[in-house]
C-alpha positions as CSV (number, residue, x, y, z in Angstrom):
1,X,4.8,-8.5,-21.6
2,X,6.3,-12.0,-20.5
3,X,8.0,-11.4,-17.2
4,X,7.5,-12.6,-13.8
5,X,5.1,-15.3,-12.8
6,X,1.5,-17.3,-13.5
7,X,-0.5,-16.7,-10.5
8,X,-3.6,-18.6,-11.5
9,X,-6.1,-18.9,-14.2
10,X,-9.6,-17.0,-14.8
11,X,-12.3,-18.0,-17.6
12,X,-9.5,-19.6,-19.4
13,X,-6.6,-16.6,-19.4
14,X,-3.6,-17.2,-17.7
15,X,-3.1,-14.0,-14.3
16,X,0.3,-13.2,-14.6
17,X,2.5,-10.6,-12.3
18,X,5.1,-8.7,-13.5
19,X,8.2,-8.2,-10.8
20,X,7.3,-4.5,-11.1
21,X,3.6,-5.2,-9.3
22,X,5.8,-6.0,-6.2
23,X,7.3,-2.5,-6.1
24,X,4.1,-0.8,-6.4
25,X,1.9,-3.0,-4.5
26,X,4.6,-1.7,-1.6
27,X,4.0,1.3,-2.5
28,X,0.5,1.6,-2.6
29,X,0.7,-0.1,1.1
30,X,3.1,2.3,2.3
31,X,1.1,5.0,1.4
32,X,-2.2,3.8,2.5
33,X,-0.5,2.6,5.8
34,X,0.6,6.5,5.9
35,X,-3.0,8.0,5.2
36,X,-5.2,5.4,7.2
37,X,-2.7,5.9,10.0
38,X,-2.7,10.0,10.2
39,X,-6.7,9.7,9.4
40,X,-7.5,7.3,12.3
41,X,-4.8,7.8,14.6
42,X,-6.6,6.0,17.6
43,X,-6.2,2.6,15.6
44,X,-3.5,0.1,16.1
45,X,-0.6,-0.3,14.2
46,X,-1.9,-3.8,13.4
47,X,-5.5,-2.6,12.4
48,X,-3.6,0.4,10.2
49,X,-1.6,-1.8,8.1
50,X,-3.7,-4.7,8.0
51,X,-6.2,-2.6,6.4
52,X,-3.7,-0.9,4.4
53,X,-2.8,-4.5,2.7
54,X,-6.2,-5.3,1.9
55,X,-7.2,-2.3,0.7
56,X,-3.9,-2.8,-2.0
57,X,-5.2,-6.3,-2.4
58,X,-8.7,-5.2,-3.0
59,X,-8.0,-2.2,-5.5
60,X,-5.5,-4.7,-7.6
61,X,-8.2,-7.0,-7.7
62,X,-10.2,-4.6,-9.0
63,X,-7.9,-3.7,-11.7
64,X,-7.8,-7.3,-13.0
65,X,-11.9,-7.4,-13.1
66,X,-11.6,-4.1,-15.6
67,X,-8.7,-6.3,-17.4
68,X,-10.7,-8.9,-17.8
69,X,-14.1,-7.1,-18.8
70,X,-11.7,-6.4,-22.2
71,X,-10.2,-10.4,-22.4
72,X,-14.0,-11.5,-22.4
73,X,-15.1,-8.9,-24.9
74,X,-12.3,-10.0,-27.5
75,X,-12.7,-13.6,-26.4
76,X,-16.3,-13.4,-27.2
77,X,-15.5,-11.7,-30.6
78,X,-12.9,-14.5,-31.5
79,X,-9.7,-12.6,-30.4
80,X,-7.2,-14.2,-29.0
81,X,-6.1,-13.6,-25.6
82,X,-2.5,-14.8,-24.5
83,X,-3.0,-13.5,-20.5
84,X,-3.5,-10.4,-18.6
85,X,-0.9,-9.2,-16.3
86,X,-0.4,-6.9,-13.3
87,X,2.6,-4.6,-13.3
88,X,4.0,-0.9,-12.2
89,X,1.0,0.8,-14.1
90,X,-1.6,-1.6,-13.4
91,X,-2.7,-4.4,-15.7
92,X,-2.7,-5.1,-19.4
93,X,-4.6,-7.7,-21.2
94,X,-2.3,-9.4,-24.2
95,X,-4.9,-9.4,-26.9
96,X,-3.4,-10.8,-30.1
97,X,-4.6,-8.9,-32.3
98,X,-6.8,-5.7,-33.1
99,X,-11.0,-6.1,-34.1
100,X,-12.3,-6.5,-36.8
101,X,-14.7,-3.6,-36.7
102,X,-15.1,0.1,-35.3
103,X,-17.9,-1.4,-33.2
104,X,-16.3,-4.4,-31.5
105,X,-12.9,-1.8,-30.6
106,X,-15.9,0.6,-29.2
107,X,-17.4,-2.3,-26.7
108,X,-13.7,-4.0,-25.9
109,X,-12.5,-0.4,-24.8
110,X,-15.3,1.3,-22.6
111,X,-16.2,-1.6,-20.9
112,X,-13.3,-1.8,-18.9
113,X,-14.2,1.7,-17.6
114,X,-17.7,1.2,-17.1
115,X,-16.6,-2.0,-15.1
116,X,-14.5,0.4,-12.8
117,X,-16.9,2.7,-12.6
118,X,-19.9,0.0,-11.6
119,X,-17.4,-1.3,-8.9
120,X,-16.8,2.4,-7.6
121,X,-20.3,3.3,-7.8
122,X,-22.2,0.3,-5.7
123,X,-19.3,0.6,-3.2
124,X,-19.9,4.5,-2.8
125,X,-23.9,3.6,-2.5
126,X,-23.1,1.2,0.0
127,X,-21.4,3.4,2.1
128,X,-24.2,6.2,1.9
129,X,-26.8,3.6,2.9
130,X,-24.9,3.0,5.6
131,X,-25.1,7.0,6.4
132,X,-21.8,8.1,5.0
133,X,-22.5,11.2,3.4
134,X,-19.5,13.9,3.9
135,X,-16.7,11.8,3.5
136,X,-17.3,11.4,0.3
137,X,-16.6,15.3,-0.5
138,X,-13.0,14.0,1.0
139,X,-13.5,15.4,4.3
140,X,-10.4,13.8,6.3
141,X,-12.2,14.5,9.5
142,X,-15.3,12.8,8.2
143,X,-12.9,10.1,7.1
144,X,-11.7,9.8,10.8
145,X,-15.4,9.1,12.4
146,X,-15.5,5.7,9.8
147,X,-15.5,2.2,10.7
148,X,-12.5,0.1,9.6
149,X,-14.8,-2.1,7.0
150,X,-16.4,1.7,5.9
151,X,-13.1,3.4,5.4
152,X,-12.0,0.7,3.0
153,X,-15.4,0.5,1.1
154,X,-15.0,4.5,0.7
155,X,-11.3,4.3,0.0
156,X,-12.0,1.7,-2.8
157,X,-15.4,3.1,-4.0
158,X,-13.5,6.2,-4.7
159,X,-10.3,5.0,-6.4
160,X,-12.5,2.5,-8.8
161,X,-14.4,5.7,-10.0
162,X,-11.4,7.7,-10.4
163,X,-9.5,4.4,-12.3
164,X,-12.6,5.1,-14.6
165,X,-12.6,8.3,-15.3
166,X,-8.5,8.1,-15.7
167,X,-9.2,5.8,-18.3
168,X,-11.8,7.8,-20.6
169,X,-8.8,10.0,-21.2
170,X,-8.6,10.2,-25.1
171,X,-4.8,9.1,-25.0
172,X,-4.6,6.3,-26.7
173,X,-3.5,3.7,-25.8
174,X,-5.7,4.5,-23.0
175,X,-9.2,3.0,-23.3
176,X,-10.5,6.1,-24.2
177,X,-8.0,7.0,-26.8
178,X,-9.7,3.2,-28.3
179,X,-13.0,4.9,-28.0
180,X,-11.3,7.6,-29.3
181,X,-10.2,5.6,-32.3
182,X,-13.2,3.4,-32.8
183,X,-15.0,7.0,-33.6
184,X,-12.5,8.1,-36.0
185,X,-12.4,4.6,-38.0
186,X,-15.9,4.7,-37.9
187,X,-16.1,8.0,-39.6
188,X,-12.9,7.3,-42.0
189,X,-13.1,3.7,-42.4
190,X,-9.3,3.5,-42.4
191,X,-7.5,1.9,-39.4
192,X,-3.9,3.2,-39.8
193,X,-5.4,6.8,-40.1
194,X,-7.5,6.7,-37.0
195,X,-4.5,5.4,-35.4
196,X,-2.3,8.1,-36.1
197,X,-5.0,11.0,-35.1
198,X,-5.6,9.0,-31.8
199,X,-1.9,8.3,-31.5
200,X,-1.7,11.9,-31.9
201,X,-3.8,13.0,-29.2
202,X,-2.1,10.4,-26.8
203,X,1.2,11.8,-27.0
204,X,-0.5,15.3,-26.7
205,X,-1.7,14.8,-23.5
206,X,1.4,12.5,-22.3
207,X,3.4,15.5,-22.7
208,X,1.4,17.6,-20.9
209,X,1.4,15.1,-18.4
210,X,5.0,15.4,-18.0
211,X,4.9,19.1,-18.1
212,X,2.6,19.3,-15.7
213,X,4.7,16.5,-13.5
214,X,8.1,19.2,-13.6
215,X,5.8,21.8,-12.8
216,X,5.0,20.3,-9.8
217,X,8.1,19.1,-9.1
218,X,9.8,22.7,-8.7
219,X,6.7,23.8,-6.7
220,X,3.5,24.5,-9.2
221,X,-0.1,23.6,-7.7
222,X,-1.8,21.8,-10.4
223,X,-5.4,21.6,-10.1
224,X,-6.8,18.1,-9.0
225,X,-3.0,16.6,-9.4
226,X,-1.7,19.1,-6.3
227,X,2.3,19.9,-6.1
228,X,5.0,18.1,-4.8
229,X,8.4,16.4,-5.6
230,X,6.9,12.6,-5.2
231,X,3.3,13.8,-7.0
232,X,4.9,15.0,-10.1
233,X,7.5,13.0,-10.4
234,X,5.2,9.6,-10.5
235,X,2.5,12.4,-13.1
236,X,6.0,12.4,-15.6
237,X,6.8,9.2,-15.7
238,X,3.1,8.5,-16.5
239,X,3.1,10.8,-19.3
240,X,6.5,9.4,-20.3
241,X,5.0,6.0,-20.3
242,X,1.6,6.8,-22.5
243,X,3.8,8.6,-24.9
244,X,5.6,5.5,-25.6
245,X,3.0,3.2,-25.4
246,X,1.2,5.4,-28.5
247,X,4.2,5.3,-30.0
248,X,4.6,1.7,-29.9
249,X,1.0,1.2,-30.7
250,X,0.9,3.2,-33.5
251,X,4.1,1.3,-35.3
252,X,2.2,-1.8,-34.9
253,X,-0.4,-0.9,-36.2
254,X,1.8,-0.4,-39.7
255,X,3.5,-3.2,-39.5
256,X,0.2,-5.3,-39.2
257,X,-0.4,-3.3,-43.3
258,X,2.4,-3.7,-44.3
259,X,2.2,-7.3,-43.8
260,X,-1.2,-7.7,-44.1
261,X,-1.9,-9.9,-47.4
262,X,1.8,-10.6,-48.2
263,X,1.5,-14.3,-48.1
264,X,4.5,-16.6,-45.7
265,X,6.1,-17.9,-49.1
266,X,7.0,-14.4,-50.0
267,X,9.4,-14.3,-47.2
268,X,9.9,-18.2,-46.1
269,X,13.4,-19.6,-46.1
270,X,13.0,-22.5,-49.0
271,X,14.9,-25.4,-48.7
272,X,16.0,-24.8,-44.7
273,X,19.0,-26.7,-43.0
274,X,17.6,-30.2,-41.5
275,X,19.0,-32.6,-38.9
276,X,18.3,-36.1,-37.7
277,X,16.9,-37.2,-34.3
278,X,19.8,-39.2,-34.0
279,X,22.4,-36.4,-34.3
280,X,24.3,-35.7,-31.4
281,X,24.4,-32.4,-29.8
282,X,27.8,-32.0,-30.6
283,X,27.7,-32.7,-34.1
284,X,24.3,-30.1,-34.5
285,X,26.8,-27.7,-32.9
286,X,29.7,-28.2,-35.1
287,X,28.3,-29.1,-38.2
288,X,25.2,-27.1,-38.6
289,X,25.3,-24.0,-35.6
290,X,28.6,-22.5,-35.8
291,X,29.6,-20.5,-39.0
292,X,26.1,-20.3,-40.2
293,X,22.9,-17.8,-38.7
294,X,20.8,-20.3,-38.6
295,X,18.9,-21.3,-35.0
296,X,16.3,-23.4,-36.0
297,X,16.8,-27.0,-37.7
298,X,13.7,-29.2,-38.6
299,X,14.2,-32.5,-37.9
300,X,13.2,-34.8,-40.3
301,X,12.4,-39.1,-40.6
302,X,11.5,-40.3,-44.1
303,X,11.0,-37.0,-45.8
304,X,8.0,-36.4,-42.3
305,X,8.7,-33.6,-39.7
306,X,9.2,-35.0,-36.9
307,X,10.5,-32.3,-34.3
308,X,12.0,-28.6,-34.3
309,X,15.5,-28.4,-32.4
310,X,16.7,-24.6,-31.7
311,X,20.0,-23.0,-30.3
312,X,17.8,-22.1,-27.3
313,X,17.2,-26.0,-27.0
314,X,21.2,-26.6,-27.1
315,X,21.9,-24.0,-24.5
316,X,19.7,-26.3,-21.7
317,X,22.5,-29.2,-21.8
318,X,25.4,-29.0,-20.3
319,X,28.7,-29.1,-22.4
320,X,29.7,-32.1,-21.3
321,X,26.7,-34.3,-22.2
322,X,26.8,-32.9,-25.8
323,X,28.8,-36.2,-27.4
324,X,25.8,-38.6,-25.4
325,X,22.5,-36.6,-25.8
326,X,20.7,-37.1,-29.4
327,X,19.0,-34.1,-30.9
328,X,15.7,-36.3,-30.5
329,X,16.0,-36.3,-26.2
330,X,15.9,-32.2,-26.8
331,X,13.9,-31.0,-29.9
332,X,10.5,-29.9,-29.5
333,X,8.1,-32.6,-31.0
334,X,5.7,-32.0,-33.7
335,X,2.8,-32.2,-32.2
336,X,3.5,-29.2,-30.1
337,X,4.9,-26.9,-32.8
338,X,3.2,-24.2,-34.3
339,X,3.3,-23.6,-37.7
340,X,1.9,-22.0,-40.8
341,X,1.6,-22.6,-44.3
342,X,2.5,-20.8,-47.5
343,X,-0.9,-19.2,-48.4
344,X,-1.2,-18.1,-44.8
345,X,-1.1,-14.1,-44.4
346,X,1.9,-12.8,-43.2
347,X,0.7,-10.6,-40.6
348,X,-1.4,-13.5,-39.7
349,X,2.3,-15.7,-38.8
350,X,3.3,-12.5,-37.3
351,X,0.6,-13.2,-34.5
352,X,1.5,-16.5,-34.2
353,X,5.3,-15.7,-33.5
354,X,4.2,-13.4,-30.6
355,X,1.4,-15.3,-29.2
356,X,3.8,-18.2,-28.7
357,X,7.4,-16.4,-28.2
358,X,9.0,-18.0,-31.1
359,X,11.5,-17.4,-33.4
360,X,10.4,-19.3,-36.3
361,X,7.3,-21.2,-37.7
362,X,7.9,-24.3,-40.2
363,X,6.1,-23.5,-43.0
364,X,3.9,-27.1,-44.1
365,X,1.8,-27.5,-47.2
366,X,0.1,-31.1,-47.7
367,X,1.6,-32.5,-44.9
368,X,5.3,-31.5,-46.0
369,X,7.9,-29.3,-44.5
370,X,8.3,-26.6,-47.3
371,X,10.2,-23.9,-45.8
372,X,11.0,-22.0,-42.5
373,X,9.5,-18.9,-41.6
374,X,11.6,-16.4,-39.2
375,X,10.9,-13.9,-37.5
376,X,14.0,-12.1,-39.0
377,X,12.6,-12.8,-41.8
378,X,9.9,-11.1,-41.2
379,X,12.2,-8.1,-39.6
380,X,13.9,-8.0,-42.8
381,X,10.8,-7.6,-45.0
382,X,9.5,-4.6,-43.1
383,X,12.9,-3.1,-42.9
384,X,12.9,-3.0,-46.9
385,X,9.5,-1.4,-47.1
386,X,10.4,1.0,-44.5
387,X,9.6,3.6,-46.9
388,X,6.0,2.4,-47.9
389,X,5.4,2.0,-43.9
390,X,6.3,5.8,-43.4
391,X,4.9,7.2,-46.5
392,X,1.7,5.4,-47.3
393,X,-1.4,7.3,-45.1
């Protein structure tokens, strides 16, 4: 998940927000602006949704401290972790790729939970120290009697432990469907398998999720999720979303063994299309773009790789500067590319096209440019073992 912006940087991960966090973060603020507002109707419109945006501010906050809780596990266990960002459902951290072990997936998954649930807690315990003691049975008159700074420690105590509990669920890709899994691989030593039982489960419960979300819609009182049109419509689309998230969790998962020890120069392009640095965009267009697939050319000085110049790279100038800009003023350098090497693993390249948002990898070996790796390559591969991916348990 790529889209929106960078909003800052934690213990080294990049806090992105997806344009989707905008439309909930309303949301949330509309409806906490509704329920502070009928629960304390002698505050100020002011106080009401000032406390209202805080509380959104607060509770997303909280949501990228149980994020993070999983980036420092894997980054402590040396996996990669491209940035964690906040959108419609929440947050997600981008962790490259899965453990290593049943026992690092079991500490990366429930500590995001227990964070939550830490948060929720010493909020709650606060606010009984400070003598608050029916209100958290959810008495709304209780509620009422509360300070502005205890209704919003109540408000968040509360939702923290229920963002917990929500998330020991054994859906996977829920953290504790990862539990979930963790357990299984642990008892069956065999990743793909305890993915599919866990996988299982998840869409199990995703579509009662979104049974339960039409039930309420036409008017069924569902215990702990209520009724209502708005309530089980936003229950459905959950479900609908966990059911394709196991999906989509569950495919990677096979195409991470299916590539998994097939090394790059099964499936490199050998003897790639080169250009100069003194090529004009024009001619790169002419000569070497149009009529062929090809969108990547390696540009070359004295048999060394200088730069990588792409079709995405061409698309930045303008169509009349092609005959005066050289190849060289747009290619990426070097220095900055990624690449891989024939022996690597292919799964391993894999991660290294997502992780960077590439299309290709130059494939070097001693120092030499010995082929190009791309990603429909890589497409192409898995597309002809299609049948070992669905067959093989």
């Amino acid at each position: 998940m790529r889209g929106g912006f960078r909003i800052g940087r934690i213990f080294g991960i990049d806090i992105r927000v997806d344009w989707s966090w905008l439309l909930i973060l309303l949301l949330v603020v509309w409806n906490l602006g509704a329920t502070f507002g009928t629960v304390h109707p002698n505050w100020s419109s002011a106080l009401v949704w000032g406390i209202a945006i805080v509380a959104a501010l607060l509770f997303f906050g909280s949501v990228l401290a149980h994020e993070l809780a999983h980036s420092l596990v894997a980054r402590a266990r040396k996996i990669p972790v491209r940035d964690i960002t906040l959108f419609l459902f929440g947050g997600v951290s981008s962790i490259q790729r899965e453990p290593e072990s049943p026992g690092t997936e079991f500490v990366m998954a429930i500590l995001g939970p227990i964070t939550s649930l830490v948060i929720g807690g010493v909020l709650l315990w606060i606010a009984v120290r400070s003598g608050v003691q029916v209100a958290l049975a959810g008495a709304m008159q209780a509620l009422g009697r509360l300070s502005p700074l205890l209704t919003l420690v109540v408000w968040l105590g509360s939702i923290n432990v229920t963002l917990g509990i929500f998330n020991l669920v054994p859906g996977f890709p829920l953290d504790g469907g990862r539990v979930l899994r963790s357990i299984l691989w642990a008892a069956t030593n065999d990743l793909r398998r305890a993915t599919r039982w866990a996988a299982g489960v998840g869409q199990t419960i995703a579509w009662l999720m979104i049974f339960a979300g039409i039930a309420m819609i036409f008017g069924a009182q569902i215990p702990f999720f209520g009724t209502g049109f708005g309530s089980g419509l936003w229950l459905a689309f959950i479900g609908w979303f966990l059911n394709t998230a196991s999906i989509q969790s569950y495919q990677q998962v096979i195409i991470h063994d299916v590539l998994e020890g097939v090394p790059v120069s099964r499936m490199m392009r050998i003897n790639p299309p080169i250009c100069s640095s003194d090529c004009s965009v024009s001619r790169l267009v002419h000569e070497h773009i149009m009529g062929t697939d090809d969108q990547a050319f390696p540009i070359l000085e004295d048999g060394r790789l200088v730069g990588l110049v792409t079709l995405e790279d061409v698309r930045k100038v303008g169509r009349e500067a092609w005959d005066t800009t050289t190849v060289s003023e747009i290619m990426t350098p070097a220095d900055r590319l990624v690449i891989t090497s024939p022996e690597e693993d292919a799964a391993q390249a894999l991660e290294k096209l997502s992780s960077t948002d590439v299309r290709q990898l130059p494939v070097m070996s001693d120092g030499k440019l010995v082929g190009v790796l791309r990603r429909q390559d890589l497409i192409k591969w898995l597309q002809l073992h299609a049948d070992l991916a669905r067959g093989r348990t």
